[in-house]
N, C-alpha and C positions, 0 to 999 in steps of 0.2 A: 212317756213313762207310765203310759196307761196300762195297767193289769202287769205290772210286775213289780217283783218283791226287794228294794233295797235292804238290806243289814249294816246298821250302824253300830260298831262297836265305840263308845265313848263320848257321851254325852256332855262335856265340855264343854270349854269355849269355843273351840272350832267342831267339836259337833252335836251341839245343838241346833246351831245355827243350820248347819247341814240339813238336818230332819226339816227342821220348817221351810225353806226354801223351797227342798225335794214335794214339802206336802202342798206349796202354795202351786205347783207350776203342772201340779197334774199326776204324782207318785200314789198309786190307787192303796200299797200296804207298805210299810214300814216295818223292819225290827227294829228294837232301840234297846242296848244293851251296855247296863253300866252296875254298878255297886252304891254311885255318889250319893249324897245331898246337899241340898241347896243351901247354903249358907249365903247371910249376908254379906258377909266379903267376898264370896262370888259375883254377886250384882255387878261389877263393876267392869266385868266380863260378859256375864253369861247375857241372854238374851232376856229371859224375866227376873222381874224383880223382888218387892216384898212378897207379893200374893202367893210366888213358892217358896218363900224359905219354909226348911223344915223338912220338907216334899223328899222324897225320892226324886233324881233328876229325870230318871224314866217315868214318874208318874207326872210329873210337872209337865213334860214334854207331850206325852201322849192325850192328857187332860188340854192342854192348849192347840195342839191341831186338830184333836176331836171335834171340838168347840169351834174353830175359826173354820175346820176345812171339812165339812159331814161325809165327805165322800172317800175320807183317806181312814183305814183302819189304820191305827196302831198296835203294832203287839210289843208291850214292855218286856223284859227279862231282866230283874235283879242279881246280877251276878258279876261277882270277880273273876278274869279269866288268869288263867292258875293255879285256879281251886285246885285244890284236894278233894275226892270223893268224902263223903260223909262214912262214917262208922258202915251204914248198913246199905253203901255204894250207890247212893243217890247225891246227886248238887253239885257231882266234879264236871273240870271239862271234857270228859268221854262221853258223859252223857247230854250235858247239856250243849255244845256246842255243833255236833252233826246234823242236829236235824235243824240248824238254824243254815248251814252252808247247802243242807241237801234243797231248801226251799228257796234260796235267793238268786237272783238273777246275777248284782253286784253285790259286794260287799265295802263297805268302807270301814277303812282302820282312821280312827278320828282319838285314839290312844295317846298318841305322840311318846309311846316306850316302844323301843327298838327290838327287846325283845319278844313284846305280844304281836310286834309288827312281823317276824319271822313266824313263831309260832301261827299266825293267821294266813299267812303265805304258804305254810305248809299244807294246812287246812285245804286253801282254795285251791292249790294245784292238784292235790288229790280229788276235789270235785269237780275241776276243769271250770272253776267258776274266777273271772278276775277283780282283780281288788285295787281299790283307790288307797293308798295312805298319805294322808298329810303330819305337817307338824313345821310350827315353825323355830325358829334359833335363839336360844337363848336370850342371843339381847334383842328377839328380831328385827333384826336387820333385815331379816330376809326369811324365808322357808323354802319347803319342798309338797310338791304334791306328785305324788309319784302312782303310775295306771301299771300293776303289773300283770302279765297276761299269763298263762298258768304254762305256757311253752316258750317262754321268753325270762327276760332276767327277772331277779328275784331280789328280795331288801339287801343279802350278803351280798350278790353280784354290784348292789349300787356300791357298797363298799372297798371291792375291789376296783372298781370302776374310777372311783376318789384316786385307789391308791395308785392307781394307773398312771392319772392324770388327763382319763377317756371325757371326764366330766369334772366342771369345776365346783365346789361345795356350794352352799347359798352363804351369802353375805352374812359375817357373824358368828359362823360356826365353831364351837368351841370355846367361844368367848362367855365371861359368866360375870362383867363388868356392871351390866344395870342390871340383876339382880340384889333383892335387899333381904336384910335377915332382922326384922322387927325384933325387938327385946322380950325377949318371955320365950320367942319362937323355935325350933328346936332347928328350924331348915329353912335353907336359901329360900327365897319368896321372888316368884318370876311378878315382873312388873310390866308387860305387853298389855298394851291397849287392844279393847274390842275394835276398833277403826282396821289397827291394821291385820288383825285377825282375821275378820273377816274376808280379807282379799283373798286367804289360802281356803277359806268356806267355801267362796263364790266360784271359784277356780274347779275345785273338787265337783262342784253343783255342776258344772259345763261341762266338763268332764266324763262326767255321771252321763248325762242326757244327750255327750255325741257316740260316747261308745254302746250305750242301748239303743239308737235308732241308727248307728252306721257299724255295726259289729264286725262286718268284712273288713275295716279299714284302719281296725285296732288289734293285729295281731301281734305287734311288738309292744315290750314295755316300754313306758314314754316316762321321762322325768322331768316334770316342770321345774325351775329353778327361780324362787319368787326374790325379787329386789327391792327393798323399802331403802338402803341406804348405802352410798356411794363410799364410808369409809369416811367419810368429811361432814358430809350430814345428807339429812332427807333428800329424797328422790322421789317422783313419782311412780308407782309401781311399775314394773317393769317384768317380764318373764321372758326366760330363756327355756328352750325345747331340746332335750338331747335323748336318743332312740340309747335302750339300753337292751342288747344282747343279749344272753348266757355266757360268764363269764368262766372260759374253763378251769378257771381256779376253784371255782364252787361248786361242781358237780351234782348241781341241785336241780340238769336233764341228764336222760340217759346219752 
């Protein structure tokens, strides 16, 4: 991963962790692009703990591989993607977001929203750059890390792909049972431990590091399909591999 450029959109529970792995194993620049900060009741996720609350999660992030790894630049960007241009057409995603896909080699969607997950898709296939997204299910059970390649399927094609029944969902899908909605709080409160989080991190991380050193051998989109629970209870992780096509219902090649 030496001298080239990951972009990390969402600096999260599953991608922070992302950034710092990529920075321990040899990734010489990083983008790290998010909005968030660090809150206490993040810690129980995220990867640091008091020393950033407060922080921007890209300045927390950037500040701690700087420091642990001197060899990996980070470049932060504070930004929501789906901005709106500003009044006098600076800070939208037209401007900020091109020159972030014209520089990277991967990209990672580390968002887990379905529709920045297209929107970025979009992105990458007009730069002929491919992109990693994970995220995992609700009650995770289970997740998905999904490698799409910019002439291969796309986030819509996985969904048709579902509705096929070409691919089986991840364990949990749809289910909104171990989330909880604290008193005062206005919204469902996902309750996923960092343990199994990180499974779809480390996943992503491998991911990352066989398609930049074997690029001839990633030219289809590939969807991992991560397993933490059998439906009865714990399992040991487990992953399933399923090759995802262009789906002619999506028309998203020529």
């Amino acid at each position: 991963m030496k001298d080239k450029v990951i972009a990390i959109f969402g600096m999260g529970a599953i991608g922070a962790p992302v950034a710092i792995e990529l920075a321990r194993n040899g990734c010489s620049h990083l983008t790290v692009i998010d909005h968030d900060i660090v809150e206490p009741g993040n810690s129980i996720r995220w990867p640091l703990g008091a020393t950033a609350w407060g922080m921007r999660k890209t300045t927390a992030v950037k500040h701690h591989v700087e420091s642990e790894y001197p060899s990996v630049e980070v470049e932060e960007i504070h930004h929501a993607v789906g901005m709106a241009a500003a009044a006098d057409g600076n800070g939208g995603d037209h401007s900020v977001l091109p020159p972030i896909f014209a520089k990277a080699d991967v990209v990672i969607n580390a968002t887990a929203s379905s529709g920045i997950s297209r929107l970025l898709a979009d992105h990458c296939t007009s730069a002929g750059k491919p992109m990693i997204s994970l995220f995992g299910t609700l009650s995770l059970k289970g997740g998905v890390v999904a490698a799409y390649q910019p002439k291969s399927g796309c986030p819509t094609c996985r969904e048709f792909a579902y509705d096929k029944g070409l691919i089986q969902k991840a364990p949990g899908s749809g289910e909104i049972s171990a989330l909880n909605q604290p008193a005062g709080c206005a919204e469902l409160t996902f309750t996923g431990a960092s343990f199994d989080l990180h499974e779809l991190s480390l996943d992503a991380v491998r991911l990352t590091g066989d398609i930049l050193s074997q690029p001839a051998d990633f030219k289809e989109s590939l969807v991992h399909t991560l397993t933490l629970h059998d439906g009865i209870k714990r399992v040991p992780p487990s992953c399933r591999v399923d090759g995802l096509p262009p789906m002619k219902e999506c028309g998203c090649q020529p």
